[in-house]
C-alpha positions in Angstrom: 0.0 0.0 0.0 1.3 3.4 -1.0 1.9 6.0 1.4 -0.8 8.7 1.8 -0.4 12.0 0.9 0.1 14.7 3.4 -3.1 16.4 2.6 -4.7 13.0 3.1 -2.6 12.4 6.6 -3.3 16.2 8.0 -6.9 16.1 7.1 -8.0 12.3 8.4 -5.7 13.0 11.7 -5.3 9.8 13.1 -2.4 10.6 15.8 -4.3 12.2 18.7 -4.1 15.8 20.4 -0.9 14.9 21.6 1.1 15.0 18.4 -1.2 17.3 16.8 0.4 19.8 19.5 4.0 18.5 18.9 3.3 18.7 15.3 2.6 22.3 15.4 5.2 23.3 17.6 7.7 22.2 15.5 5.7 23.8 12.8 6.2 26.9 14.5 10.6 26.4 14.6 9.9 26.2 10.8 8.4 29.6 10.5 11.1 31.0 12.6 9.0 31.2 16.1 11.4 31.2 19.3 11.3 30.3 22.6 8.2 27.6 21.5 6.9 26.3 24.6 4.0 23.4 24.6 2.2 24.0 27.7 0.4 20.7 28.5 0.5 18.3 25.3 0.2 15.3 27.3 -2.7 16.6 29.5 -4.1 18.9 32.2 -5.1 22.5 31.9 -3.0 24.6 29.7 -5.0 28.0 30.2 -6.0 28.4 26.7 -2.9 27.7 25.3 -1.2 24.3 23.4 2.1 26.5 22.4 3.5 30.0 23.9 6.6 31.4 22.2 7.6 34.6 20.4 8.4 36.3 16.8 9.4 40.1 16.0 8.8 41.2 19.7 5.5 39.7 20.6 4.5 36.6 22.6 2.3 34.4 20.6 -0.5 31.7 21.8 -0.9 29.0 19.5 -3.6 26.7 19.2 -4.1 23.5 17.2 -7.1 21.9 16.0 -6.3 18.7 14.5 -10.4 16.7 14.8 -10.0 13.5 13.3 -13.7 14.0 11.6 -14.5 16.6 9.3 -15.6 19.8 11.2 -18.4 22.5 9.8 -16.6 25.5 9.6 -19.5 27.0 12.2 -17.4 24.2 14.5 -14.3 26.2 13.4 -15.2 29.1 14.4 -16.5 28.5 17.5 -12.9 26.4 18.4 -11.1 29.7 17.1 -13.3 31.9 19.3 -12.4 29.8 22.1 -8.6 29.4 21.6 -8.6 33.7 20.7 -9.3 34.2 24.4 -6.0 32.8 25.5 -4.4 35.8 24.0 -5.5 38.2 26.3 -6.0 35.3 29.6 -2.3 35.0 29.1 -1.1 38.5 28.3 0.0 37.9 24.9 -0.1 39.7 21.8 -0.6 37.4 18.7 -2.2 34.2 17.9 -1.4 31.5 15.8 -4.4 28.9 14.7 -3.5 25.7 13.2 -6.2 23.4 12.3 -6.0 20.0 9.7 -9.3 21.6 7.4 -9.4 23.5 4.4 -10.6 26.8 4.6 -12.0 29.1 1.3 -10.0 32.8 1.3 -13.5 34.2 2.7 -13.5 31.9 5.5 -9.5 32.7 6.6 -10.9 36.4 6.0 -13.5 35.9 8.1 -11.4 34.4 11.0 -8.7 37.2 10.7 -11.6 39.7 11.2 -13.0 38.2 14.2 -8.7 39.5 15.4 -9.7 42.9 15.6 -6.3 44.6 15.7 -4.6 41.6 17.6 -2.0 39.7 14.5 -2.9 36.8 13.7 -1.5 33.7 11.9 -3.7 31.2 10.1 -2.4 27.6 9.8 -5.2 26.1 7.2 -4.7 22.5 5.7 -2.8 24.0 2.4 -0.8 25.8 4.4 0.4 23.5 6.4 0.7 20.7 3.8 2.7 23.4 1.9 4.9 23.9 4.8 5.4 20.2 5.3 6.1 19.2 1.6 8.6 21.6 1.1 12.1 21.0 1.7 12.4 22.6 5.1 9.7 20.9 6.4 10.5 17.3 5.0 12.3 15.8 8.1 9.0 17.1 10.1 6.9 15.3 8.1 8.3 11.6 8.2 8.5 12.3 12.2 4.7 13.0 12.9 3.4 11.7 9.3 5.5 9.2 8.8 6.2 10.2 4.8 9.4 9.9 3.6 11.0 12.2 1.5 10.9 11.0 -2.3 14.1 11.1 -4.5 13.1 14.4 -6.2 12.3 16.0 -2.0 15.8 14.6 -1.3 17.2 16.6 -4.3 15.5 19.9 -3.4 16.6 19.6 0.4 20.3 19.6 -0.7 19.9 21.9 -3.5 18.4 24.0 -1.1 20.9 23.7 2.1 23.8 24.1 -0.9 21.7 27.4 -2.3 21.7 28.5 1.0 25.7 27.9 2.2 26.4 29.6 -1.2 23.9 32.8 -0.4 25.8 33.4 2.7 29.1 33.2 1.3 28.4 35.4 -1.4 27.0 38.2 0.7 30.2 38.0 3.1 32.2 38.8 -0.2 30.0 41.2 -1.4 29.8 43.5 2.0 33.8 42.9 2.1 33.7 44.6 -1.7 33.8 48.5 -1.3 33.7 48.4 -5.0 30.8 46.4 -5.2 28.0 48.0 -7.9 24.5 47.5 -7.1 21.6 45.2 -8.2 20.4 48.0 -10.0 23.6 48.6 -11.8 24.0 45.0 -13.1 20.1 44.5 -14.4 20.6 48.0 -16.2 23.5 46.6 -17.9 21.9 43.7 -18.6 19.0 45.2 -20.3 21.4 47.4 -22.8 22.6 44.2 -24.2 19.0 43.3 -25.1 19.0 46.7 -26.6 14.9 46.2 -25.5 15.2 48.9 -23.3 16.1 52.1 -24.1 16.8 55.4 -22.5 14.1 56.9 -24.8 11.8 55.2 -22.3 11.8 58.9 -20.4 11.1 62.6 -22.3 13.8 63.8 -19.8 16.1 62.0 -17.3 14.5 59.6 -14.7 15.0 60.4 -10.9 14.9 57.0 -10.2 18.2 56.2 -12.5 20.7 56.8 -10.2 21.7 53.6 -8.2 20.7 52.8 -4.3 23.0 51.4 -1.1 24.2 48.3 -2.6 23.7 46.0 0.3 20.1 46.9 0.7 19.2 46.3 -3.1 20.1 42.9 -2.7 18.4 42.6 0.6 15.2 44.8 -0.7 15.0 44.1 -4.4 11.7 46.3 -4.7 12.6 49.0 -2.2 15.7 49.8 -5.5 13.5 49.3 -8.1 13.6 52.0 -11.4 11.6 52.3 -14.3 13.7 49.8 -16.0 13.7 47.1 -13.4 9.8 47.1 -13.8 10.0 47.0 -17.6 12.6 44.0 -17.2 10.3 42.2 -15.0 7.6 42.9 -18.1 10.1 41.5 -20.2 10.3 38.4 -18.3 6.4 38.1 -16.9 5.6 38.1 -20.9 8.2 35.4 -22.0 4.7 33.0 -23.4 2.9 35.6 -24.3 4.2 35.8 -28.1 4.4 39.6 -28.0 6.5 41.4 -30.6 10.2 42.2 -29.7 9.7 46.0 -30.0 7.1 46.6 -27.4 8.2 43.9 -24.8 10.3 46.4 -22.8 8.7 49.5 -23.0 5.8 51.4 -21.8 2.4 51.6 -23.4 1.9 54.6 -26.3 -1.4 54.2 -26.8 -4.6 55.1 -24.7 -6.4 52.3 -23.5 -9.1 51.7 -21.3 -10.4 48.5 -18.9 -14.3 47.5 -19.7 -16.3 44.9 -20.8 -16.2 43.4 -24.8 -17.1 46.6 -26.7 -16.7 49.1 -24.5 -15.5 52.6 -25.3 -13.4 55.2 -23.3 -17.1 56.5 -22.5 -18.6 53.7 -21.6 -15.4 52.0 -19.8 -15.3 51.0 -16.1 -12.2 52.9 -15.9 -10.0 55.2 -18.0 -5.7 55.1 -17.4 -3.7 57.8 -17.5 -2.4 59.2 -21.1 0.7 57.5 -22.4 2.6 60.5 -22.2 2.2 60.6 -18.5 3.2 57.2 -17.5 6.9 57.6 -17.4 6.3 60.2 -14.6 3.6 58.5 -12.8 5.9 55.7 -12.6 8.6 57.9 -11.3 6.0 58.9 -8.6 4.9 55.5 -7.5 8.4 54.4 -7.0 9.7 56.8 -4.9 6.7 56.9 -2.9 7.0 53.2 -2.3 10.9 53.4 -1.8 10.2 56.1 1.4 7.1 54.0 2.2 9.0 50.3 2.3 11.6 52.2 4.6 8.7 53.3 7.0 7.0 49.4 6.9 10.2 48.2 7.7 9.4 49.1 11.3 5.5 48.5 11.3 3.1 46.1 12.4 1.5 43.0 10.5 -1.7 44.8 9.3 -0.1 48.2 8.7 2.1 46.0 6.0 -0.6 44.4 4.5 -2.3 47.7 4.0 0.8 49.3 2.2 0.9 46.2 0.2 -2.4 46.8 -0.9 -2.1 50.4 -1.6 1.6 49.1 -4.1 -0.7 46.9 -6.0 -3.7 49.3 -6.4 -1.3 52.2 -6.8 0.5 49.8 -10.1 -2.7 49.2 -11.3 -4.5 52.7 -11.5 -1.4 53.6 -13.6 -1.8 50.9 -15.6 1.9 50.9 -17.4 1.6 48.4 -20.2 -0.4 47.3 -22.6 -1.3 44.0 -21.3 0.3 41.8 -18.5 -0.1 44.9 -16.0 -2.3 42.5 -13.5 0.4 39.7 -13.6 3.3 42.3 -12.8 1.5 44.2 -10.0 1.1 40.5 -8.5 4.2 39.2 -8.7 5.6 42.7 -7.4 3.4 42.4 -4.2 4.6 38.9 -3.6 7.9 39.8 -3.9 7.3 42.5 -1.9 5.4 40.4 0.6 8.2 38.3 1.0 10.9 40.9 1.8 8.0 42.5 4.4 6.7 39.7 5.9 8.8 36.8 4.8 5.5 35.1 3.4 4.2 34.5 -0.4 0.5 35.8 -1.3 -1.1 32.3 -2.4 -3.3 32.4 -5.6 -6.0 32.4 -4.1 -6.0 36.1 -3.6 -7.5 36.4 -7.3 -8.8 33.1 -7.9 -12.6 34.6 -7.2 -12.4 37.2 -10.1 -15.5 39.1 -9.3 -14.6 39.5 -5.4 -10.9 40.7 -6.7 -12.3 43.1 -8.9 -14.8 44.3 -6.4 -12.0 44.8 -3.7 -10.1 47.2 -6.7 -12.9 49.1 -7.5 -13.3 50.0 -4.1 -9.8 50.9 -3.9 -10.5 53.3 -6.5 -13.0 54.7 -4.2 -10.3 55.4 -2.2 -10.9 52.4 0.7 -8.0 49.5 0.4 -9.9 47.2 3.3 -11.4 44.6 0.4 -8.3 44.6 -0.9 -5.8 43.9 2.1 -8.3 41.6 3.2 -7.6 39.6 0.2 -4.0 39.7 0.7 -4.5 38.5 4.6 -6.6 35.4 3.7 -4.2 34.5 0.9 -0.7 35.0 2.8 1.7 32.0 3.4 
């Protein structure tokens, strides 16, 4: 008999509260929680608590769900609502919820609302089997699931510990370079060679041309990016998309507009900016976002989230390129996420079109809640 998956083993939890606590602490290691302390895992009272330990300042109380039956999410809730009280029983300031079900974006929405302002961290089957199957979380998987890694896992997990002995290495010889040019320096030169990009793509010279602290571009790719990172990153977002040479790396010339099939620039749902403002506009939004990823830096959770939603609403009202402008503005916010938050946005965040495009219209109404809901529920 074959081994079951680790969706399969999560979901029909056959290992008992015990392990389901273990599991999660160890869980919690992975995601760079310290100081992870099971309170009671083989029984007795554990004052609404299974874990306490700490990340970026705060004490945590984490709480596993692991029912070996399929729960209604009303069930959920109500477990949630009951574990969410151990934050302030036990003087703590975040919670973490793990629980072996799968939960829809609006459900992990829903949960993350019922917060108020308190961070929270939600654990949902995907995530977790995510976080299991990849190669960090291998060896924590065959302890608690008993799944081996296969040959291709075994490939990754070395690849991945070699990626990471060479990543180090590298950055000791670059800060030990005073000569070092930045990230910013090397993708320009890389995009003359194309000769895709030209300077052309500016009436006069771009502000954000001149190169940042070295160190921190390769720390903060976005918080350096210039005009022509973001028309590299269209050259490379657009690599199936059978577009001709001549337009790949370069801003839009033309007027378009965003509507249903036969719409006009009356009739449209909304109008972007001229051509000949973009370059500027760009200019704008990246220097904002440069001063505002600086600021983040030192913010809380939700305050992220919201400047991640105002980047990709921001992108998008601009509206840069011809086509591929929804794909860029969400890789840029994952990448963006990542250096932030250290998470990915999953894909569910557009996956349910009509509530995506609800959340951006109203961002164009000026509120970004919808949207940085999205990115909350879909975080990993």
């Amino acid at each position: 008999m074959s081994a079951p998956t680790t969706e399969a083993a999560v979901r029909d939890w056959r290992y008992g509260t015990t392990q389901a606590e273990r599991l999660c602490a160890a869980m919690l290691y992975l995601e760079s929680f310290q100081d992870v302390d099971p309170q009671h895992p083989l029984g007795g009272p554990d004052g609404l608590k299974d874990v306490r330990c700490s990340k970026d300042g705060k004490t945590w109380v984490a709480a596993a769900y692991f029912p070996p039956t399929h729960p209604t999410f009303k069930e959920i809730q109500e477990k949630f609502d009951h574990d969410f009280a151990g934050v302030a029983a036990n003087g703590a300031q975040a919670f973490a919820f793990f629980v072996n079900q799968p939960l829809t974006i609006g459900e992990r929405a829903e949960l993350h609302a019922r917060t108020g302002e308190v961070p929270a961290e939600i654990y949902h089957l995907e995530r977790i089997r995510a976080l299991l199957d990849s190669p960090k979380g291998c060896g924590v998987r065959l302890e608690y699931l008993r799944i081996p890694m296969t040959e291709a896992e075994q490939w990754a997990f070395w690849n991945t510990m070699n990626y990471d002995v060479v990543r180090k290495l590298s950055e000791n010889e670059l800060r030990r370079d005073a000569q070092m040019r930045t990230v910013q320096d090397t993708l320009d030169k890389i995009l003359a060679r194309t000769t895709a990009i030209g300077l052309d793509l500016h009436a006069s010279p771009s502000s954000l041309q001149k190169p940042t602290q070295a160190v921190e571009s390769l720390e903060m790719p976005t918080a350096s990016f210039t005009a022509t990172t973001l028309c590299w990153v269209r050259r490379l977002l657009t690599e199936n998309l059978n577009l001709p040479e001549a337009v790949r790396g370069r801003f839009r010339a033309v007027q378009v507009w965003i509507g249903g099939p036969g719409s006009t620039q009356e009739t449209a749902h909304y109008l972007p900016p001229p051509p000949e403002s973009i370059p500027k506009l760009v200019d704008e939004w990246l220097l904002w976002w440069h001063k505002k990823h600086r600021a983040l830096r030192e913010k809380e959770k939700k305050e992220v989230i919201v400047g991640l939603a105002e980047l990709h609403h921001r992108f998008l009202s601009i509206h840069p390129f011809t086509d591929a402008n929804g794909r860029i503005a969400r890789s840029i916010t994952d990448q963006a996420a990542r250096e932030l938050l250290n998470q990915t946005i999953g894909p569910e965040f557009v996956e349910d079109a009509a509530s995506y495009f609800a959340a951006l219209a109203a961002a164009d109404q000026g509120d970004l809640t919808l949207l940085a809901n999205r990115i909350t529920a879909a975080l990993k």
